[in-house]
C-alpha positions as CSV (number, residue, x, y, z in Angstrom):
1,X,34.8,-31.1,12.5
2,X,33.2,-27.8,12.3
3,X,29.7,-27.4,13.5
4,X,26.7,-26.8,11.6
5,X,24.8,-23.6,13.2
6,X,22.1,-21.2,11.6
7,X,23.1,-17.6,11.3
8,X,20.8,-16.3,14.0
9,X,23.5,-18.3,16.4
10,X,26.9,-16.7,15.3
11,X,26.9,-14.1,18.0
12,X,27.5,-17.3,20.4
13,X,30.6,-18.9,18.0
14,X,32.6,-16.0,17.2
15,X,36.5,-17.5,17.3
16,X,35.0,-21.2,16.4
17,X,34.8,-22.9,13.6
18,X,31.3,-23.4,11.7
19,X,29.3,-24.6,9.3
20,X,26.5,-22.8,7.0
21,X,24.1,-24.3,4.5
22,X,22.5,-21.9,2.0
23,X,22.0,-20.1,-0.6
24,X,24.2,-17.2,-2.5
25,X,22.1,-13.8,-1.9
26,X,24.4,-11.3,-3.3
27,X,28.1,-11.4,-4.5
28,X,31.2,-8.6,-5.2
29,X,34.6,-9.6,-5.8
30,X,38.0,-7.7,-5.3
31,X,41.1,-9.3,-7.0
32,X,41.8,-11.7,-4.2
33,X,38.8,-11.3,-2.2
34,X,35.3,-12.8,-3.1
35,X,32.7,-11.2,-0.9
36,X,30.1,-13.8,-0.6
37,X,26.4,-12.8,0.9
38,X,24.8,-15.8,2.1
39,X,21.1,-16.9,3.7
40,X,20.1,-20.1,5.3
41,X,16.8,-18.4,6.3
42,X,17.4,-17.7,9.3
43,X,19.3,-14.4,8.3
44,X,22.3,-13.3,6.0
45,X,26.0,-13.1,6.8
46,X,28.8,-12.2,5.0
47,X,31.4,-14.8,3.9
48,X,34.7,-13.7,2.8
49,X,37.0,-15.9,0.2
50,X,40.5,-15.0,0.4
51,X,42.5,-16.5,-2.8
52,X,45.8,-17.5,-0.5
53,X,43.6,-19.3,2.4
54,X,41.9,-21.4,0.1
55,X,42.4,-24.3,-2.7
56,X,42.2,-23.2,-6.0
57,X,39.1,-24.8,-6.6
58,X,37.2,-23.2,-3.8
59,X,38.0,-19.5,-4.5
60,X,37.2,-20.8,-8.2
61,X,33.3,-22.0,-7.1
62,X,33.0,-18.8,-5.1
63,X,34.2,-16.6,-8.2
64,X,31.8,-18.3,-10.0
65,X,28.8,-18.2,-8.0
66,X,26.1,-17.6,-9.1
67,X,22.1,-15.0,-7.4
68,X,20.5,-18.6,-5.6
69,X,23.5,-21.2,-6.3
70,X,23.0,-23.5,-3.2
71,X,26.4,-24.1,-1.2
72,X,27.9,-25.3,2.0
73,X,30.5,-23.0,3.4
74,X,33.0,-23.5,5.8
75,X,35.1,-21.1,7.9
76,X,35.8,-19.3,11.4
77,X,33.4,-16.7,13.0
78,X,34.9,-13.5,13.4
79,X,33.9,-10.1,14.6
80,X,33.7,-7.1,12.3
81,X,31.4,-4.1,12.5
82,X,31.6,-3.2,9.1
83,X,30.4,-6.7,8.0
84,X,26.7,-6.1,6.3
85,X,23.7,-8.8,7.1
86,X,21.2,-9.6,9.6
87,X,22.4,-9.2,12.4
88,X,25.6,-7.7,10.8
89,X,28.8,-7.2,12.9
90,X,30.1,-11.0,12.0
91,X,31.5,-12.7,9.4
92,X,33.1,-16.2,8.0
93,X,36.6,-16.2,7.2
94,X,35.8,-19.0,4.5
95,X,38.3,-22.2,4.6
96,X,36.1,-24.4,2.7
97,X,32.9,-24.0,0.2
98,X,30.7,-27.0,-1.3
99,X,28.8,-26.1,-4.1
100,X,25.0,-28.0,-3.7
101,X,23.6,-26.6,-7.0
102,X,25.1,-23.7,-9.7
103,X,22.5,-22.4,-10.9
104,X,23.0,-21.6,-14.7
105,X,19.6,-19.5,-15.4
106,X,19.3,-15.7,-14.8
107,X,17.5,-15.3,-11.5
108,X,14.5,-13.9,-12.5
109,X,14.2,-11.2,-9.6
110,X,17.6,-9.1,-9.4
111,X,18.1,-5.6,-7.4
112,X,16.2,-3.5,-10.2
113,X,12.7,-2.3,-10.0
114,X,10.0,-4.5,-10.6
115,X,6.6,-4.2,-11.2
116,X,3.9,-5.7,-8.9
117,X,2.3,-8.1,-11.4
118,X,5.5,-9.2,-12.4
119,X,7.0,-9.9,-8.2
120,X,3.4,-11.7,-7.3
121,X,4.0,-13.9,-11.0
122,X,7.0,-14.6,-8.9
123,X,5.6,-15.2,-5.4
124,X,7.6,-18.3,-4.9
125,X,10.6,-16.4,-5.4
126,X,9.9,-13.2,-4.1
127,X,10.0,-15.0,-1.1
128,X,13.6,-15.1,-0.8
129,X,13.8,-10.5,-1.1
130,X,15.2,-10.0,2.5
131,X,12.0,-7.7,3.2
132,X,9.5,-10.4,2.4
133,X,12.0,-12.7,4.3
134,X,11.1,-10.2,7.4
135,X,7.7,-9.3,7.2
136,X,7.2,-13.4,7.4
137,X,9.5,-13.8,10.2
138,X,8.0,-11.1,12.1
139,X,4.3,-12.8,11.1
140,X,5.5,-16.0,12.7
141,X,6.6,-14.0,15.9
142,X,2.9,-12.9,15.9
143,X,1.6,-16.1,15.5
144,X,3.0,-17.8,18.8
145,X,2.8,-13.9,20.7
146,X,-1.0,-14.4,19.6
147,X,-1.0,-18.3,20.8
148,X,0.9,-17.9,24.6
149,X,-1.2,-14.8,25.3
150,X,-4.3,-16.8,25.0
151,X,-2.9,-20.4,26.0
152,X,-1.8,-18.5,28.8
153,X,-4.7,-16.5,30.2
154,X,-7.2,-19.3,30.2
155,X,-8.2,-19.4,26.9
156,X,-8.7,-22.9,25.1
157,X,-8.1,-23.7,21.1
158,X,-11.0,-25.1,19.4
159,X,-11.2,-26.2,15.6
160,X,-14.1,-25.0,14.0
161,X,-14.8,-25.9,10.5
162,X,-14.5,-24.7,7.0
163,X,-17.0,-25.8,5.6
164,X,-20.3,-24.4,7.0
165,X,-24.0,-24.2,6.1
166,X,-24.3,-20.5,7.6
167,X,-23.0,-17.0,7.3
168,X,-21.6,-14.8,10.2
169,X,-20.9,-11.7,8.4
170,X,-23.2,-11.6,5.6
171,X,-24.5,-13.4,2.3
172,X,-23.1,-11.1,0.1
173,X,-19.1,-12.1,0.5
174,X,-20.1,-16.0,0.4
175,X,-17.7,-18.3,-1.3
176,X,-20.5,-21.3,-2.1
177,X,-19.6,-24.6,-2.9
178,X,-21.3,-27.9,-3.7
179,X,-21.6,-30.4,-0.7
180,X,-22.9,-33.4,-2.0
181,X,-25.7,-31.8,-3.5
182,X,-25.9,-29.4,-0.3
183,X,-25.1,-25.6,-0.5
184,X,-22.3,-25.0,1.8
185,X,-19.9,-22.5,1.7
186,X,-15.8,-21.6,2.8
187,X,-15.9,-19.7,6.4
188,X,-16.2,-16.7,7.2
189,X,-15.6,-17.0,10.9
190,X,-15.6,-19.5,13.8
191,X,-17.2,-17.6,16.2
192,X,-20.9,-19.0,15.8
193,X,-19.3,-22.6,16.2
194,X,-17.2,-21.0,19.4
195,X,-20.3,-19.3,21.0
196,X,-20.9,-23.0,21.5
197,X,-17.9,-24.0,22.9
198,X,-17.6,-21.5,25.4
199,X,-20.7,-23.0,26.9
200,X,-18.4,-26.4,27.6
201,X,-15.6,-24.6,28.4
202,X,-16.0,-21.1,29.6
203,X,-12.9,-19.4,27.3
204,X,-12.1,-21.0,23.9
205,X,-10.4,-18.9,20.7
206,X,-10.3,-20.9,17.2
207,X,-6.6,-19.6,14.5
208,X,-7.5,-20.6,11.1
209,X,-7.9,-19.8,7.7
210,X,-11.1,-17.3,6.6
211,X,-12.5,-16.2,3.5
212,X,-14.6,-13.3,2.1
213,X,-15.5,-12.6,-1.6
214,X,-15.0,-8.8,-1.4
215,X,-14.4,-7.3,-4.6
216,X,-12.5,-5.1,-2.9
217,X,-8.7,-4.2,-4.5
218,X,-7.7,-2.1,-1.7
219,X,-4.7,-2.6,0.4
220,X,-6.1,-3.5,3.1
221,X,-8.1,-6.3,1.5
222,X,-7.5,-10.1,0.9
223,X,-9.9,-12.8,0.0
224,X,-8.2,-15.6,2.2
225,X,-7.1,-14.8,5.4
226,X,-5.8,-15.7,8.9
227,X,-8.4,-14.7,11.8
228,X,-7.9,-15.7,15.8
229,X,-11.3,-15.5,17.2
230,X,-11.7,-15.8,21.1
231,X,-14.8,-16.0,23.1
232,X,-15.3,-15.7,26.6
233,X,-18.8,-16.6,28.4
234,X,-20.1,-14.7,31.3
235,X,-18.0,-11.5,29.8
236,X,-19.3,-8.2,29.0
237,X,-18.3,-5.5,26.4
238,X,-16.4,-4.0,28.8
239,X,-14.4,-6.5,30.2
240,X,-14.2,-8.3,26.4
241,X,-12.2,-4.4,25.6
242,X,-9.7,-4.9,28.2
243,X,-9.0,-8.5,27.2
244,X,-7.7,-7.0,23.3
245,X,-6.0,-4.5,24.6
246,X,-4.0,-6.4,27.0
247,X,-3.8,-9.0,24.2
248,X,-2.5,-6.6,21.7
249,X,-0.1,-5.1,23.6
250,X,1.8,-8.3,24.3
251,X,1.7,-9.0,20.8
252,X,3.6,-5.7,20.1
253,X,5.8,-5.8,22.8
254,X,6.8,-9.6,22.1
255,X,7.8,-8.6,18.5
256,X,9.5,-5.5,19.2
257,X,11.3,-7.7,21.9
258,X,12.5,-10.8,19.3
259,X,12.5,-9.3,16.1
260,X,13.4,-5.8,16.5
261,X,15.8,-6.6,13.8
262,X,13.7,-7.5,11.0
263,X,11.5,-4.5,11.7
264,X,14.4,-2.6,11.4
265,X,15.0,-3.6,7.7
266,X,11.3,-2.9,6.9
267,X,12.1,0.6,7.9
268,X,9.6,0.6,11.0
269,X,9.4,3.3,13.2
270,X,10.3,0.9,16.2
271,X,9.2,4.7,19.0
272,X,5.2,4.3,17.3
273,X,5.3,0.9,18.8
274,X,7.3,1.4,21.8
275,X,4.0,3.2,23.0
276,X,1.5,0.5,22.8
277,X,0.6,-0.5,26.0
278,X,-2.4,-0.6,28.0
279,X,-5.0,1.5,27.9
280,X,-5.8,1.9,24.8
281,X,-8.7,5.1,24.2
282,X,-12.0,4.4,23.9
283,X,-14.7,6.4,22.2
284,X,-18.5,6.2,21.9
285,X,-19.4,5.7,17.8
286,X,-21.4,9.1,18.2
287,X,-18.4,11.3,19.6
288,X,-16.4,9.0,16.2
289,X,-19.3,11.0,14.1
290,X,-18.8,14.2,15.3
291,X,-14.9,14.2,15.2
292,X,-15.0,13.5,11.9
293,X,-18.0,15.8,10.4
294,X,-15.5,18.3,12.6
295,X,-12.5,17.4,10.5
296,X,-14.6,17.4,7.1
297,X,-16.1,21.1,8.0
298,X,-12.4,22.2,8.6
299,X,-11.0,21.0,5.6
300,X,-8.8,18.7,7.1
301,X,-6.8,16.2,4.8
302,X,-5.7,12.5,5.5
303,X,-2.6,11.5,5.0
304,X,-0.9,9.8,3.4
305,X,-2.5,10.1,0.0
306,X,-4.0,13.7,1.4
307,X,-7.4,13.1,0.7
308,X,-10.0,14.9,2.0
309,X,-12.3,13.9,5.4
310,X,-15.6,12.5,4.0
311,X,-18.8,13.7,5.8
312,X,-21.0,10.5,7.5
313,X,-24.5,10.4,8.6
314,X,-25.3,8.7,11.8
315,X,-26.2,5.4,11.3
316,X,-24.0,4.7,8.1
317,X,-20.7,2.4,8.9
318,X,-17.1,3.6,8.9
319,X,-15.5,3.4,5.7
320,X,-11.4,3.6,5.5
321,X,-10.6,7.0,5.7
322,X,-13.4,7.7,8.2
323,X,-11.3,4.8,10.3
324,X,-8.0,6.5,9.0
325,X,-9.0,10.2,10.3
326,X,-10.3,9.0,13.6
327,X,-6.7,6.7,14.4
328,X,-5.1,9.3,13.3
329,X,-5.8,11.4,16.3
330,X,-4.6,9.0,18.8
331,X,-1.0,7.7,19.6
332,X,-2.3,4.1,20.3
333,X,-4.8,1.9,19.2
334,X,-8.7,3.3,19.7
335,X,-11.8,1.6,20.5
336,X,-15.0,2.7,18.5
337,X,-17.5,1.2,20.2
338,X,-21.5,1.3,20.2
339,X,-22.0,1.3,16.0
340,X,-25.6,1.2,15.2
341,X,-27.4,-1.8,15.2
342,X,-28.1,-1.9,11.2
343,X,-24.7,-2.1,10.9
344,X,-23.8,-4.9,12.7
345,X,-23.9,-8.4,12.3
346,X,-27.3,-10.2,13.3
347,X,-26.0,-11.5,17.1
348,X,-24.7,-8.4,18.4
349,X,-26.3,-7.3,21.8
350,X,-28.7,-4.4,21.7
351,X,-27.7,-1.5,24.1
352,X,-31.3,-1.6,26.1
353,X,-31.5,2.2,26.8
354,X,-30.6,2.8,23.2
355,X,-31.5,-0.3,21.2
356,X,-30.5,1.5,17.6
357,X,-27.1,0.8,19.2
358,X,-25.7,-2.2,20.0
359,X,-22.8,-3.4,22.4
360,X,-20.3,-3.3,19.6
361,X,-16.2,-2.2,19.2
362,X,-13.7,-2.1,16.8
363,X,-10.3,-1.4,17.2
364,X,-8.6,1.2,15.1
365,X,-4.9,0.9,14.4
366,X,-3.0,4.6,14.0
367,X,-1.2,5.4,10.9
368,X,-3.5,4.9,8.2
369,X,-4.5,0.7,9.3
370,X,-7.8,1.0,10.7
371,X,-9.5,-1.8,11.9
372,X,-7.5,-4.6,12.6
373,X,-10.2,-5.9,15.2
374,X,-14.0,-6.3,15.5
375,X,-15.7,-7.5,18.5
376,X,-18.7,-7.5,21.1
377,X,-21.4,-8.7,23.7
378,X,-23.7,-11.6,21.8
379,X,-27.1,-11.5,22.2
380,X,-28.1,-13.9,24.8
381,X,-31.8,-13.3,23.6
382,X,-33.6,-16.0,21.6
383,X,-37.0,-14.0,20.4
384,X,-34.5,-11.1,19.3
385,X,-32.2,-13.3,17.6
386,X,-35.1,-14.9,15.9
387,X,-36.1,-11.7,14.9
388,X,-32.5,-10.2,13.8
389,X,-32.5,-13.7,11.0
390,X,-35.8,-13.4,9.9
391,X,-34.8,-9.3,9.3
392,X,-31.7,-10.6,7.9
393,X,-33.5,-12.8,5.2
394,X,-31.8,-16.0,6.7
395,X,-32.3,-19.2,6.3
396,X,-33.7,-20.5,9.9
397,X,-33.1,-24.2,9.5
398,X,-29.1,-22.9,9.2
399,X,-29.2,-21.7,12.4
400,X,-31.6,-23.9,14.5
401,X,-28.5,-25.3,16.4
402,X,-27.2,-21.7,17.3
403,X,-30.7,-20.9,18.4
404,X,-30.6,-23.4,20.8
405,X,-28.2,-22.1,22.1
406,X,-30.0,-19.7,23.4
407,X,-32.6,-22.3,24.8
408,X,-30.4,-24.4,26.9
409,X,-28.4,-22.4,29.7
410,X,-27.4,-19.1,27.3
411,X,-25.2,-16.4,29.9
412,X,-23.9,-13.1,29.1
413,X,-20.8,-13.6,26.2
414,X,-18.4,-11.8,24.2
415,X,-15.7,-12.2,22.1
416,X,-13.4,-10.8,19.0
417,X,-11.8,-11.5,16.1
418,X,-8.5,-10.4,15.3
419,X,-7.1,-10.0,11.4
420,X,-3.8,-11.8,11.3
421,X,-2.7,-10.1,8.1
422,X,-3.8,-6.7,8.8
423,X,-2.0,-7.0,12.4
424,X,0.9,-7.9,10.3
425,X,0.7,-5.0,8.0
426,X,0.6,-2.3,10.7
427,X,3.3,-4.0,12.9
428,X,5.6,-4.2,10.1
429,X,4.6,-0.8,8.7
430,X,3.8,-2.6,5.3
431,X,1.7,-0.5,2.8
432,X,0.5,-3.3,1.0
433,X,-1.4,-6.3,2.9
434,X,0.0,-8.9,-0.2
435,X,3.1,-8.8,1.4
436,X,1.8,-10.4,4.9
437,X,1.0,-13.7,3.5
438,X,3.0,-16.3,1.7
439,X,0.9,-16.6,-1.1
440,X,-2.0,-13.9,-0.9
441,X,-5.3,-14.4,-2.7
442,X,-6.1,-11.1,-3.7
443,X,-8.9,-10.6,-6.0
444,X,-8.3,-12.2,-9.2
445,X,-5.2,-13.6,-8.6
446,X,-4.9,-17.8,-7.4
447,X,-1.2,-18.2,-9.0
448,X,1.1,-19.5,-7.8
């Protein structure tokens, strides 16, 4: 009896006979010979019907296969470098072929061009394009890079809820629900929540779903997404900087390491990320300023839409092509750090010789992706604090439990927060981030 295996295994049963279980991909037939693509989603392998090795009936069901028609196939694993799929260089010399399902529709997504309203109408079956096959595998790669990193250097996972009474990043990008006659709203981060649990257990990080109502339809925006926030207590700016970029650069290396293949198919330069390692540059937010005044005085352009280098005043944030322009002149990742207070969320750590700044960084991703991490020292001061909600317009009852914080044994603290999707997207070299997600809630869009 022939075994069942999943593509990804064939390099270990070539000579043997195996099973497959999946779904037709792609077809072409010669005469004699059906050429049968098939995925079982773990990758794609070409199966090869040959009318004299075969009943009649079974070249007959692979002649008449239909784009998605569910089957079983059959066959021995043999060697060939010519053979197309992922990983390529094997294919099944078919014996046998169950049908599961003929499907007697017209696929709605075939190899033609087709628009991006139509492919996210489509989502569920878009799915099944061997790029948006890739990008997710690689994304799942990330996922448990992200989770061994931090389950292995200390760091403990901590569920922090959806549902809160308080903002972390602002009012303005609030989903608000009802809560039993309460205002609550959808999160926008763990990290108050974790600033908390680092005081029970010294290094904590929370995965999980965030939201932000942006109306933003940028590439690089999404209204639901994946955050992993860690926080660390008695850890300064510093020593919170060395922890991402240690952090990110297993997360690159891991992926190039297992799925080198999929990047491959996405067309990523696999050299750009062969370079990420430790350490990553680091430049003060008012040398950021200057370089890019410098660009925008020069005339310089950004690619790759070649736009020009917008001036910035001190004291304004960093907008995407300011972020763009300043990656862009560095190899790996770069640290921005020191932002002005103003624009920083309410708990960031003043710098005390220079209290318009505050012990802020964000880490810039090179070629065109921008931040793709914000992070920094927490104000372990209560009247400040109190001061920064009251500035903020805030509502202090919200935040009377994170005050006390502040009351009952507060230390030095730090921490991060990491975009999932936007990782993704530069990882994978993806221009849009709607194809990081399964099913991406960009603005104005909840179907499917």
């Amino acid at each position: 009896m022939a075994e069942h295996i999943h593509i990804e295994q064939l390099a270990d049963h070539v000579g043997k006979k195996v099973t497959i279980k999946g779904w037709l991909y792609a077809k072409t037939g010669k005469g004699k010979l059906q050429f049968l693509q098939v995925r079982d989603g773990t990758g794609i392998m070409q199966c090869v019907v040959f009318k004299k090795e075969v009943p009649a009936e079974v070249f007959d069901a692979a002649r008449r296969l239909t784009q998605e028609s569910s089957f079983i196939v059959t066959g021995t694993v043999r060697a060939d470098e010519r053979a197309p799929g992922i990983p390529g260089g094997l294919e099944l010399g078919v014996s046998n072929l169950e049908v599961v399902q003929f499907v007697t529709d017209e696929y709605p997504i075939t190899p033609k061009e087709h628009g991006v309203d139509f492919l996210m109408q489509n989502r569920h079956l878009w799915l099944r394009s061997s790029r948006q096959w890739a990008a997710l595998r690689v994304r799942a790669t990330i996922i448990k890079a992200i989770r061994d990193w931090l389950d292995d250097h200390g760091f403990i996972l901590m569920d922090t809820p959806i549902l809160t009474p308080a903002s972390v990043e602002g009012t303005t990008t609030l989903f608000e629900i009802d809560y039993y006659g309460t205002p609550a709203y959808l999160s926008q981060s763990g990290q108050l929540y974790n600033e908390a649990n680092i005081m029970a257990f010294g290094r904590v990080y929370c995965f999980g779903p965030t939201f932000r109502a942006e109306k933003s339809k940028t590439r690089r925006h999404i209204q639901e997404f994946w955050m992993v926030e860690p926080e660390a207590a008695y850890v300064d700016m510093w020593e919170n900087i060395e922890i991402q970029e240690r952090f990110v650069s297993y997360i690159v290396q891991t992926t190039l390491r297992k799925r080198s293949k999929e990047l491959e198919l996405l067309g990523r330069d696999l050299s750009r990320l062969e370079k990420i390692e430790p350490p990553f540059p680091r430049i003060h937010y008012d040398e950021a300023v200057e370089m890019v005044n410098r660009g925008a005085g020069a005339g310089e352009r950004i690619p790759p839409h070649d736009e020009p280098v917008p001036v910035i005043a001190w004291g304004d944030d960093f907008g995407a092509p300011h972020e763009t322009y300043v990656a862009e002149q560095f190899e790996k990742p770069v640290f921005v750090h020191h932002y002005p207070t103003g624009v920083k969320a309410f708990y960031m750590a003043q710098e005390p010789e220079r209290p318009e700044t505050c012990r802020s960084s964000d880490l810039l991703a090179p070629e065109g992706y921008g931040e793709i991490i914000g992070g920094g020292e927490r104000s372990d001061d209560l009247a400040f604090l109190e001061a920064q909600i009251e500035r903020h317009g805030l509502p202090r009852e919200a935040y009377e439990w994170y005050l006390d914080l502040r009351r009952f044994g507060s230390v030095p603290h730090s921490g991060f927060g990491l975009g999932l999707e936007r990782t993704v997207m530069w990882i994978c070299g993806l221009t849009h981030i709607r194809e990081t997600i399964p099913f991406p809630r960009v603005l104005g869009r909840i179907y499917p």
